[in-house]
Backbone bond lengths (Angstrom), bond angles and torsions (degrees), N, CA, C in turn:
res aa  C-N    CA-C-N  psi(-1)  N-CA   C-N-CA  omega(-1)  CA-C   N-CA-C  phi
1 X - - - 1.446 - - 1.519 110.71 -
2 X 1.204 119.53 141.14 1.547 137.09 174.69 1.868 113.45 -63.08
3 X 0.939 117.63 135.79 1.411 106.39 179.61 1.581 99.76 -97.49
4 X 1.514 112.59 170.64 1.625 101.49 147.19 1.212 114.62 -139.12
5 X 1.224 102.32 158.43 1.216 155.20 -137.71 1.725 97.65 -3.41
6 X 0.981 103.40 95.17 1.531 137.11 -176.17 1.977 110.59 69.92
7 X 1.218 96.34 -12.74 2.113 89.94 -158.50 1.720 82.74 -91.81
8 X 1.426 75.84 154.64 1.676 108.75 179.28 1.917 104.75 -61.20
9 X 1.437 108.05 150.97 1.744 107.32 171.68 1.246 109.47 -59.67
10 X 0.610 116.08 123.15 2.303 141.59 130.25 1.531 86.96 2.08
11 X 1.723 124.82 93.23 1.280 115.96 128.18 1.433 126.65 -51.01
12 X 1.381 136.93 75.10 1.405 119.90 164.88 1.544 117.51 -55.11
13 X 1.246 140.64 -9.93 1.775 120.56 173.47 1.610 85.98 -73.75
14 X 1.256 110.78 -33.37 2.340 95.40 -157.14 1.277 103.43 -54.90
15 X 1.614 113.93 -40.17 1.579 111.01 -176.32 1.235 109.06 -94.35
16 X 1.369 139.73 23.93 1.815 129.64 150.54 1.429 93.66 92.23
17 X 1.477 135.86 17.57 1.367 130.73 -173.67 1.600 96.50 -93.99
18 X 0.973 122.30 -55.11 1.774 105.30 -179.28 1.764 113.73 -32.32
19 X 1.370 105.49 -62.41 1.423 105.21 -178.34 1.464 122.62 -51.61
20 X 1.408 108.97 -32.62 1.745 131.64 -160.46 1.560 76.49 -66.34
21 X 1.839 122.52 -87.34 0.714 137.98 -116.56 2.429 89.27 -80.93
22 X 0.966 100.06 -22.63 1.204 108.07 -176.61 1.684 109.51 -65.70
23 X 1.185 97.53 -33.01 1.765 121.45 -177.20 1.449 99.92 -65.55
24 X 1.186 111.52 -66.02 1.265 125.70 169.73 1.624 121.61 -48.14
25 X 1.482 125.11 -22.74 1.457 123.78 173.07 1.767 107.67 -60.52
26 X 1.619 83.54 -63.28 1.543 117.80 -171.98 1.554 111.12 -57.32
27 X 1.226 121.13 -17.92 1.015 107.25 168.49 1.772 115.31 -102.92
28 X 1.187 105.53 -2.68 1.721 118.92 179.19 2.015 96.68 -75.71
29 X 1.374 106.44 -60.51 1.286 106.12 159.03 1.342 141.52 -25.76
30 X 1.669 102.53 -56.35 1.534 106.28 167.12 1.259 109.34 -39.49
31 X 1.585 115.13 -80.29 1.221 139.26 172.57 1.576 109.49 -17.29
32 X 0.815 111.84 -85.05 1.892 125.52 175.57 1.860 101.79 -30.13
33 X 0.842 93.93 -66.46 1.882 121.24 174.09 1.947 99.93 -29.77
34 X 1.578 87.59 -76.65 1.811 89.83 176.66 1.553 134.54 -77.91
35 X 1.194 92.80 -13.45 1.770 105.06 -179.71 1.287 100.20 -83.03
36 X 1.213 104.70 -72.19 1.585 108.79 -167.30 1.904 97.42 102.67
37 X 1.362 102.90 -168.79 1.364 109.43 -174.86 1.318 104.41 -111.36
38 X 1.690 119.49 162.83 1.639 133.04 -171.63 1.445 113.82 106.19
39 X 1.354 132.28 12.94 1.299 139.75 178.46 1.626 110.74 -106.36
40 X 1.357 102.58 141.82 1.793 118.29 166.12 1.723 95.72 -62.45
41 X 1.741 85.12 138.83 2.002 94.27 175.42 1.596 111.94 -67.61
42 X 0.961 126.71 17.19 1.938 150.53 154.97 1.652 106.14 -46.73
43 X 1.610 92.65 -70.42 1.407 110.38 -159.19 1.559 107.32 -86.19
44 X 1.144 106.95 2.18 1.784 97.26 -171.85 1.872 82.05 -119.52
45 X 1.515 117.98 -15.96 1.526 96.29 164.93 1.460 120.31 -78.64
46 X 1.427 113.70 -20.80 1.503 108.46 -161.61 1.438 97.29 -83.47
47 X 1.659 122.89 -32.44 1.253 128.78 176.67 1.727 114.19 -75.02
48 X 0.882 135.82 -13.37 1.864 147.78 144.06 1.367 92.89 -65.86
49 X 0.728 140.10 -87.34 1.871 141.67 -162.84 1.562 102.61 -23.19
50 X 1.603 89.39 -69.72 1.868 106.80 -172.87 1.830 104.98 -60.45
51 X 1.411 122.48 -45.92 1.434 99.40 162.31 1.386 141.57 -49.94
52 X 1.613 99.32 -40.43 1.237 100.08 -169.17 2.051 112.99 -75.27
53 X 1.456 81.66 -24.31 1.854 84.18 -178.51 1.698 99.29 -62.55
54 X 1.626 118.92 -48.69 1.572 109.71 174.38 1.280 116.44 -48.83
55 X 1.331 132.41 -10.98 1.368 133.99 174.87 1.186 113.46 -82.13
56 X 1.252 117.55 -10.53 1.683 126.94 -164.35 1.333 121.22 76.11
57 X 1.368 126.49 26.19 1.257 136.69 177.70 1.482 106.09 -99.08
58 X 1.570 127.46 134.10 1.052 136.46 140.02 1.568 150.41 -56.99
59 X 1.279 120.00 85.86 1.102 116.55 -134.46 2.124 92.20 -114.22
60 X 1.335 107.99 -179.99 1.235 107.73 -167.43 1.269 96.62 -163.90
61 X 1.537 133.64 115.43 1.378 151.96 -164.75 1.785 94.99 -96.41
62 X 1.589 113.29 147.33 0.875 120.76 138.18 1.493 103.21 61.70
63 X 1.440 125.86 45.29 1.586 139.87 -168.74 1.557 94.66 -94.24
64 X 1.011 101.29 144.70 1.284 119.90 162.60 1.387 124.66 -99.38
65 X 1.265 134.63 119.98 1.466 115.56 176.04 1.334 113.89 -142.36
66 X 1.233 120.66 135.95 1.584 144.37 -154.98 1.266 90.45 -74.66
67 X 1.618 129.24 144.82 1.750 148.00 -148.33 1.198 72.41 -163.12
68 X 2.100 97.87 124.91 1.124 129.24 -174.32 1.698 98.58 -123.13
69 X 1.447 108.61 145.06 1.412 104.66 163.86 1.142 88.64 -131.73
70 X 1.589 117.64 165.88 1.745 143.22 158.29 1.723 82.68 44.56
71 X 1.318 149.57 -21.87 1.235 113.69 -159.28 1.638 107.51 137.94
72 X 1.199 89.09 -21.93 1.394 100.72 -178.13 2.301 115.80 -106.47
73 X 1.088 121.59 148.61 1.130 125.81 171.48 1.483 106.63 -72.15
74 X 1.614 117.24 124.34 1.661 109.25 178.97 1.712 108.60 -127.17
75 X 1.655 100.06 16.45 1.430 87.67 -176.05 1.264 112.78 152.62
76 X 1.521 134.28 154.98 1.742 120.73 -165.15 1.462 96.58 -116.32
77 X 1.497 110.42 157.20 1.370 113.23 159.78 1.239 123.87 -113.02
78 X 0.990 139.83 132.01 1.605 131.35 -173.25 1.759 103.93 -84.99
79 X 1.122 143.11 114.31 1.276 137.32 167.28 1.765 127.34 -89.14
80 X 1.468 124.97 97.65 1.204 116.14 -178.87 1.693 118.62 -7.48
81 X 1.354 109.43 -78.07 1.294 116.37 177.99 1.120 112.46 -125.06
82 X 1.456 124.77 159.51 1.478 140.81 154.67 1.382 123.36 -110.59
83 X 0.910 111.46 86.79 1.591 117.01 174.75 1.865 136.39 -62.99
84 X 1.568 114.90 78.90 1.469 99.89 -179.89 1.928 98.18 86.89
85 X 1.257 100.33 18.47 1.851 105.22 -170.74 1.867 115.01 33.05
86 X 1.772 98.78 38.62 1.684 95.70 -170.61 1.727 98.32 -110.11
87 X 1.278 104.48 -47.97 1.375 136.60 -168.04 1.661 116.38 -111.77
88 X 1.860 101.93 140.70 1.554 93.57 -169.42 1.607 78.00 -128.92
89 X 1.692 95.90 159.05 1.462 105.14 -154.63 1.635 99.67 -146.60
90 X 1.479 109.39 91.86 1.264 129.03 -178.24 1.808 107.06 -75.03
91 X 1.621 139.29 105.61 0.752 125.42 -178.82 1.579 106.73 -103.64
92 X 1.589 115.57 146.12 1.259 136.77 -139.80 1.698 110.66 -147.95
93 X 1.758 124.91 98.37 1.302 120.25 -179.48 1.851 105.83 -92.95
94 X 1.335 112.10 137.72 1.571 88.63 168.10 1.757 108.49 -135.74
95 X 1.536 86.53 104.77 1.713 88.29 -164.51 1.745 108.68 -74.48
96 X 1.487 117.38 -24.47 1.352 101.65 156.40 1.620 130.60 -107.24
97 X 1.637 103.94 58.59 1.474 98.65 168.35 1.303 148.94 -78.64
98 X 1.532 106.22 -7.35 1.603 112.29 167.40 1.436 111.20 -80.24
99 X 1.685 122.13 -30.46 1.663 128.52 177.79 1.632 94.02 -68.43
100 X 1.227 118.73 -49.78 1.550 100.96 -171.23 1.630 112.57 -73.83
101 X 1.309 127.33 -27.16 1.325 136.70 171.16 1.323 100.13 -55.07
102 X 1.469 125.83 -88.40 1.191 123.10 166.37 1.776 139.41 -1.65
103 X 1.610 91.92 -48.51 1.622 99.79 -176.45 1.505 114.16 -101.19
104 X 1.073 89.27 -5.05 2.045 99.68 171.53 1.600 129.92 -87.32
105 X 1.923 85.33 -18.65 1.518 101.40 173.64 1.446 116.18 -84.59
């Protein structure tokens, strides 16, 4: 693996992110699983949120977080979710993904 810019790679198992982020699949699944497709990315966040809190995860909708350049603040990002403040969790519907699959091939 490549480092950057000089530091060693990102163990994610040392910091508990494999499991976190695995938690986080499996529970995107549920979701996907019981919803099904035809919903605003609203309803498939509030339903990820509410799983993941049954998982015992702490989660945080609709975060805002201050984007720094050189030192300076240049702007906020809003992040779907925050999971456990480890992981940010952009949720994403794509009601035409076989037409766009299709036409890209």
């Amino acid at each position: 693996m490549a480092s950057v810019q000089g530091k060693p790679p990102m163990n994610t198992n040392e910091h508990g992110l494999d499991r976190l982020t695995e938690n986080i699949i499996g529970c995107s699944y549920s979701v996907s699983n019981t919803l099904g497709t035809g919903f605003l990315e609203r309803v498939y966040e509030n339903s990820l949120a509410h799983e993941l809190r049954q998982a015992g995860s702490v989660v945080e909708q609709q975060k805002g977080i201050a984007v720094r350049y050189d030192g300076i603040i240049v702007g906020e990002y809003v992040a779907d979710l925050v999971v456990d403040q480890a992981v940010i969790v952009e949720v994403k519907t794509a009601r035409f993904w076989i037409a766009a699959t299709w036409l890209s091939a």
